[in-house]
DSSP file (Angstrom, degrees, kcal/mol; ACC not computed):
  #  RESIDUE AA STRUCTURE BP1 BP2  ACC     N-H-->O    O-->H-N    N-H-->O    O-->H-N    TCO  KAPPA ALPHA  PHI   PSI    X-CA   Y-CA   Z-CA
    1    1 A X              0   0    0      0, 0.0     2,-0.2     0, 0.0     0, 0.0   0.000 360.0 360.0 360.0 122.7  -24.6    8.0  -16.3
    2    2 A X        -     0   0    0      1,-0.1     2,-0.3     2,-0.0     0, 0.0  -0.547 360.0-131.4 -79.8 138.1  -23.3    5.1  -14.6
    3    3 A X        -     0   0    0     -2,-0.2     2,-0.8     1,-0.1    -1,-0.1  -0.644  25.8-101.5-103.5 137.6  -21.2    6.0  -11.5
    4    4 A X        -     0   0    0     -2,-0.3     2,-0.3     1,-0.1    -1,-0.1  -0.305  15.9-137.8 -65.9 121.4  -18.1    4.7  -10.8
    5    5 A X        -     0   0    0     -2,-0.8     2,-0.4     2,-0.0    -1,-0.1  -0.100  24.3-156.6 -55.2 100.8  -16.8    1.8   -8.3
    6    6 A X        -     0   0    0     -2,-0.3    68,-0.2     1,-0.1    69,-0.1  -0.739  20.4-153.9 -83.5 150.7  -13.6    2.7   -6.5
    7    7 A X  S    S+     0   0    0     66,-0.9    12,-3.4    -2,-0.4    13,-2.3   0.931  89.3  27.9 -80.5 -42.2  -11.5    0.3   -5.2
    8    8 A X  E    S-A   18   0A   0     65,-0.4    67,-0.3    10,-0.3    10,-0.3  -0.910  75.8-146.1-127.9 123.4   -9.9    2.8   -2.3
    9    9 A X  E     -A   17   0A   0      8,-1.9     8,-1.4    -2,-0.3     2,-0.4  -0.472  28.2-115.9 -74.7 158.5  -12.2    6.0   -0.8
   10   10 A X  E     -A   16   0A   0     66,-0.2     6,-0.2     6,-0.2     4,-0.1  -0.846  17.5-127.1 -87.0 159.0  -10.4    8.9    0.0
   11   11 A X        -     0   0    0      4,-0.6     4,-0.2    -2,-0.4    70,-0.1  -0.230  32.4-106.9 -64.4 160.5   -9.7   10.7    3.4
   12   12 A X  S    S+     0   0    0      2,-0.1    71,-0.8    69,-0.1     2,-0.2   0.664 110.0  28.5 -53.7 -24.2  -10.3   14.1    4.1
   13   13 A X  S    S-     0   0    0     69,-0.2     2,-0.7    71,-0.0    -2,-0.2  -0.548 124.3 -38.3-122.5-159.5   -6.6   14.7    4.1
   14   14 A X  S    S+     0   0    0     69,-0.4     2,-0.3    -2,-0.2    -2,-0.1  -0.544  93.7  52.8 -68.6 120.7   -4.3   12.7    2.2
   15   15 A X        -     0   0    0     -2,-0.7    -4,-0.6    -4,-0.2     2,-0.3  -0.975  57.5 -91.8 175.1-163.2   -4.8    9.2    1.9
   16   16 A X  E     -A   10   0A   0     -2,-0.3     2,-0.3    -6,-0.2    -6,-0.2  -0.977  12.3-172.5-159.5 142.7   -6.9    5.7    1.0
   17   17 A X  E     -A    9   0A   0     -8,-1.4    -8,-1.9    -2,-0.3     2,-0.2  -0.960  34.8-104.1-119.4 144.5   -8.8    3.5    2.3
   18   18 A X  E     +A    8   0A   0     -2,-0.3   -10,-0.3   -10,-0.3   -11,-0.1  -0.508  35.3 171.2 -53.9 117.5  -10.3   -0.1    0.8
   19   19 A X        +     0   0    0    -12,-3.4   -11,-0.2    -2,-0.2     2,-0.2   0.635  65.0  33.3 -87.4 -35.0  -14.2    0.2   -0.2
   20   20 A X  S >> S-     0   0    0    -13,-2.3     3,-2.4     1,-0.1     4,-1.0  -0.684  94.6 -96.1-123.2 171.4  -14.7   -3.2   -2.1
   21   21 A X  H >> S+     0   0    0      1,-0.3     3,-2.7    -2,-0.2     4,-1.2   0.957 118.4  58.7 -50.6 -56.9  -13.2   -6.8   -1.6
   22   22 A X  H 34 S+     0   0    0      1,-0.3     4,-0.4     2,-0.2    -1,-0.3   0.415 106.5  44.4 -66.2   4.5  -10.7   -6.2   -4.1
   23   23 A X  H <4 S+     0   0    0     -3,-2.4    -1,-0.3   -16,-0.3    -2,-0.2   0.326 111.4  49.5 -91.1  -7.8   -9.3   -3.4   -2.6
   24   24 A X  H << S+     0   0    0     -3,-2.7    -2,-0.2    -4,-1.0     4,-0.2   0.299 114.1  49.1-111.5  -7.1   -9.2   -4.9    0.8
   25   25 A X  S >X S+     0   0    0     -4,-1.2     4,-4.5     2,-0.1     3,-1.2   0.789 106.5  59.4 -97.9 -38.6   -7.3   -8.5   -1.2
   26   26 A X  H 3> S+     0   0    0     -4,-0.4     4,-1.1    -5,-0.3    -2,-0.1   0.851 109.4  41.4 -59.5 -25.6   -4.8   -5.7   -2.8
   27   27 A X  H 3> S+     0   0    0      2,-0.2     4,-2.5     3,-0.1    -1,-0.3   0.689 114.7  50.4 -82.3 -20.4   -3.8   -4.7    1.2
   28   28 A X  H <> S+     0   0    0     -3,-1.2     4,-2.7     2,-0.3     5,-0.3   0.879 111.9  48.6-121.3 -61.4   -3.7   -8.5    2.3
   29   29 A X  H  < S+     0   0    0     -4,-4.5    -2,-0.2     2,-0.2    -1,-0.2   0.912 109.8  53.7 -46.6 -35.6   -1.4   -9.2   -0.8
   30   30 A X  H  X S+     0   0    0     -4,-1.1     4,-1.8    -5,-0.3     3,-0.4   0.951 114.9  37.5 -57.1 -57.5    0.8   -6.1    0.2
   31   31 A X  H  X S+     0   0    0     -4,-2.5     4,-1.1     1,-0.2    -1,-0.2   0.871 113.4  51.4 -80.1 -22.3    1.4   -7.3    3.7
   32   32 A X  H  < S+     0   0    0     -4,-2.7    -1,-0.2     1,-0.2    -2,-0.2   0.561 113.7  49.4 -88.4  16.2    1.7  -11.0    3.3
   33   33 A X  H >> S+     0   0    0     -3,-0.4     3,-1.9    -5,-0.3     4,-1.0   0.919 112.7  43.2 -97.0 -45.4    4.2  -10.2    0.6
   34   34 A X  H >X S+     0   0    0     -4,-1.8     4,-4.4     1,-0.3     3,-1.8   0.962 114.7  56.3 -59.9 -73.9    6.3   -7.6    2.9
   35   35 A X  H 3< S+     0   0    0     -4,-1.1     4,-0.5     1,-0.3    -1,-0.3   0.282 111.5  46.0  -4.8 -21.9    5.8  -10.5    5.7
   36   36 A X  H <> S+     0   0    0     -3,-1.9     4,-2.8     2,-0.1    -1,-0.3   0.840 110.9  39.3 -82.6 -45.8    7.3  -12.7    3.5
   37   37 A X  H <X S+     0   0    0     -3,-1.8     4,-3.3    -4,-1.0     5,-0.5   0.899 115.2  66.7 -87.0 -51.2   10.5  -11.2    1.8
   38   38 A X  H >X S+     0   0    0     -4,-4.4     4,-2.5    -5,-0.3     3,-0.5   0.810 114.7  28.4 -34.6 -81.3   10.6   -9.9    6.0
   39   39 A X  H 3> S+     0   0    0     -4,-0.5     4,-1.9     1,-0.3     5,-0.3   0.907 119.9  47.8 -37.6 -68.1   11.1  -13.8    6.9
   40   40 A X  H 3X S+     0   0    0     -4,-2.8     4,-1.2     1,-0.2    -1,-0.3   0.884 114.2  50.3 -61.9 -29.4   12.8  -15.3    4.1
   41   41 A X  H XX S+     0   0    0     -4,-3.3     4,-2.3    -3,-0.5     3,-0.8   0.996 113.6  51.5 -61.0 -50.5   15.5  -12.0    4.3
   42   42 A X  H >< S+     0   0    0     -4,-2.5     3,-0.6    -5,-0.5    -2,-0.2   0.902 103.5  58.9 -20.3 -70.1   15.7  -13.1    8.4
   43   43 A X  H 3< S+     0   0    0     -4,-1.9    -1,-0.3     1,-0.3    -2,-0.2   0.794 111.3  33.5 -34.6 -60.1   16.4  -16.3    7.1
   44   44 A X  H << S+     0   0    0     -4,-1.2    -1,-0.3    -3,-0.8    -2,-0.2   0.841  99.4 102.7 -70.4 -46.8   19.8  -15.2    5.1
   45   45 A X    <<  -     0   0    0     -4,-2.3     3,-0.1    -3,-0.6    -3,-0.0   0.471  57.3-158.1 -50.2-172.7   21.0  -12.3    7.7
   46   46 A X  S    S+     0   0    0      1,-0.1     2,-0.1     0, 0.0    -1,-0.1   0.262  80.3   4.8-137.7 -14.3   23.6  -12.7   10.1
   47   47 A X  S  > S-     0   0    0     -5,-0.1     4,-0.7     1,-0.0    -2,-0.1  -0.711  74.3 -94.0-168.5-135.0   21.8   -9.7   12.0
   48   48 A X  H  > S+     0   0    0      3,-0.1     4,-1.5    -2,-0.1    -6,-0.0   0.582 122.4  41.9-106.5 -12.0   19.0   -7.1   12.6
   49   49 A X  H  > S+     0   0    0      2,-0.2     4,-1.4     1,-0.2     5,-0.2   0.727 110.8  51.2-103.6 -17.0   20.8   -4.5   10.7
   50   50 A X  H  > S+     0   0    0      3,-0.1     4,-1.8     2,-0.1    -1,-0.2   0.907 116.2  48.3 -78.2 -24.1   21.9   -6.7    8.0
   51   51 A X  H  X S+     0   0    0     -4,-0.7     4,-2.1     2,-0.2     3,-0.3   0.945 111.7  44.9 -53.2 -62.2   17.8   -7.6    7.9
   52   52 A X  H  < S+     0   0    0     -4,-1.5     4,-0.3     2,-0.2    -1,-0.2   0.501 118.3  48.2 -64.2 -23.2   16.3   -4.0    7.9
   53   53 A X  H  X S+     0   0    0     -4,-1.4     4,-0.5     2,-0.1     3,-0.2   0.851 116.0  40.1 -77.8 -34.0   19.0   -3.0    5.1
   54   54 A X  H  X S+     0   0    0     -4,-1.8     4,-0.7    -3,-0.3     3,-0.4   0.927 117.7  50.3 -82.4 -35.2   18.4   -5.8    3.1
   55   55 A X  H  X S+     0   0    0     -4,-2.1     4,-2.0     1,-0.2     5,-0.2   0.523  92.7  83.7 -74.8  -5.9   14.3   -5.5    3.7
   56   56 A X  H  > S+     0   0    0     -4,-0.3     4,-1.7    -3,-0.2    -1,-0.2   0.957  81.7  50.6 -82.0 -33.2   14.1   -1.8    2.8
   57   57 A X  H >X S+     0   0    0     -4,-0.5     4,-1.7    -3,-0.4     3,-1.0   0.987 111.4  54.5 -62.8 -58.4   13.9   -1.6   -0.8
   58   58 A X  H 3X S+     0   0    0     -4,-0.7     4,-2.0     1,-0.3     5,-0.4   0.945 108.8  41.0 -47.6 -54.7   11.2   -4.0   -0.6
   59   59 A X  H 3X S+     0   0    0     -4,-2.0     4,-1.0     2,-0.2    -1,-0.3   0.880 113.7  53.2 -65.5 -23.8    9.2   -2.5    1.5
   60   60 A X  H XX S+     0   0    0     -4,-1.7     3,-2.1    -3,-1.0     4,-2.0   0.976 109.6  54.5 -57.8 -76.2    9.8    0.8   -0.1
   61   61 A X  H 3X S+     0   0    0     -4,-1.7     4,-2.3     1,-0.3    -2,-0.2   0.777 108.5  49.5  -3.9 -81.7    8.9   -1.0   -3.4
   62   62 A X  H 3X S+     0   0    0     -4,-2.0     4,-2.2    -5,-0.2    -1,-0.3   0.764 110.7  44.0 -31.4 -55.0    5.9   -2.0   -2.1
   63   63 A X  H <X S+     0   0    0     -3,-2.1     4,-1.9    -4,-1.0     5,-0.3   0.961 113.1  50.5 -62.1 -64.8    4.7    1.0   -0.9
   64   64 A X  H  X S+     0   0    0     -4,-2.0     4,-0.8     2,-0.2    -2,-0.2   0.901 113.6  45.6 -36.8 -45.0    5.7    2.9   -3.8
   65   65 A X  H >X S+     0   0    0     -4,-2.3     3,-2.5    -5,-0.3     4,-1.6   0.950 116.5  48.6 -91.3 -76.0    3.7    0.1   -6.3
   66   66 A X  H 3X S+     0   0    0     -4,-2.2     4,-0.6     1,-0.3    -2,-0.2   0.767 108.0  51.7 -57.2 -11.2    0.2    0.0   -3.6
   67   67 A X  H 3X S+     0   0    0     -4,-1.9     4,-2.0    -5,-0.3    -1,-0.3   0.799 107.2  52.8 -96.0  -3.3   -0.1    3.6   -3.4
   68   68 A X  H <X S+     0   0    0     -3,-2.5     4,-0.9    -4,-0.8    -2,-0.2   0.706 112.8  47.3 -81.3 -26.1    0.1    3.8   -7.5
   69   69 A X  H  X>S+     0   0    0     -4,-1.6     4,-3.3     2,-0.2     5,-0.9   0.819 110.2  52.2 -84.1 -49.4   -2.7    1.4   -7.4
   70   70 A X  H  <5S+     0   0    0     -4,-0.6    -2,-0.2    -5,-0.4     4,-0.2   0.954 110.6  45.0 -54.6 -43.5   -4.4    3.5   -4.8
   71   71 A X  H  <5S+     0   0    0     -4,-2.0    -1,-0.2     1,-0.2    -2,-0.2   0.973 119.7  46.7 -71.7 -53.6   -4.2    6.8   -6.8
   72   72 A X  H  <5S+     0   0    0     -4,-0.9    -2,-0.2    -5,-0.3    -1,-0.2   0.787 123.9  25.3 -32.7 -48.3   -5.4    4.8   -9.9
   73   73 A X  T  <5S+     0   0    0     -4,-3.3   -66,-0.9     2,-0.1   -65,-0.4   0.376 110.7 104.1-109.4  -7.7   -8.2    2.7   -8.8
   74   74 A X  S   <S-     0   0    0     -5,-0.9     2,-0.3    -4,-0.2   -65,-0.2   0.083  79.2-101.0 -66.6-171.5   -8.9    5.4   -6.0
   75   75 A X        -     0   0    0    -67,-0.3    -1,-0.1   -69,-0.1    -2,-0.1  -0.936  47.0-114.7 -91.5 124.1  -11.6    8.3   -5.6
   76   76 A X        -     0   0    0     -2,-0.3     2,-0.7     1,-0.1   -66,-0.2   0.037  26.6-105.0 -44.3 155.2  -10.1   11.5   -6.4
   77   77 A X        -     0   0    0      2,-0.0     2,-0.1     4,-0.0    -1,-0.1  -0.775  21.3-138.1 -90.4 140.8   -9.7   14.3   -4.0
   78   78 A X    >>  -     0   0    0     -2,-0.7     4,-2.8     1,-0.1     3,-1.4  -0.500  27.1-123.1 -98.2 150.3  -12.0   17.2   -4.1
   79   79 A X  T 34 S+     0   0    0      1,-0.3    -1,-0.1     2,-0.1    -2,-0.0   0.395 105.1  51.4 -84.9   9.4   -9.8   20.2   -3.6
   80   80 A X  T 34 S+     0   0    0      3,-0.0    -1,-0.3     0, 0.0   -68,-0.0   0.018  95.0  67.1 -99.7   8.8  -11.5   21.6   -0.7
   81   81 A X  T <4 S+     0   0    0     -3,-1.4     2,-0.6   -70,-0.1    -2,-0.1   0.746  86.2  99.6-105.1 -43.5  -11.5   18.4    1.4
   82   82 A X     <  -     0   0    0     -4,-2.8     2,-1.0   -69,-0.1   -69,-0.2  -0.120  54.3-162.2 -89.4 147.5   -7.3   18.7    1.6
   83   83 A X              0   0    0    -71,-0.8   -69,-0.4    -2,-0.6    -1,-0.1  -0.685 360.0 360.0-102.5 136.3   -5.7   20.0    4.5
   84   84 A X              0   0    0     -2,-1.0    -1,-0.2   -71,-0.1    -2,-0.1   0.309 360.0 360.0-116.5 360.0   -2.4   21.0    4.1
């Protein structure tokens, strides 16, 4: 039985990390997209709070949409590895 390639390892507690290139281009899209909508919202504001209001739902987005890829493409967690 051929074993599967994950994109993201898991931690001992919760989380993921990139194993292959395409998991390490899926991180490198995430931040230069946050890094983007970060500028171009700058761009628009009039201040730091009107920046950090308008730039949280994206970065929540974001976060939300790469860890759904992480759980997806990831390595399960063995149930004795988390600590809770």
């Amino acid at each position: 039985m051929a074993q599967r390639k994950y994109l993201f390892g898991s931690r001992g507690g919760v989380g993921y990390y990139p194993t292959t290139v395409a998991g390490w281009i899926i991180v490198l899209i995430y931040f230069a997209f946050l890094i983007y909508e970060f500028i171009r919202i700058n761009s628009m504001s009039h201040s730091l709070k009107d920046t950090l209001i308008g730039f949280g739902p994206f970065f929540f987005g974001a976060t939300v949409i790469l860890l759904f890829i992480c759980y997806l493409t990831g390595q399960p967690f063995k149930r004795d590895e988390l600590k809770i």
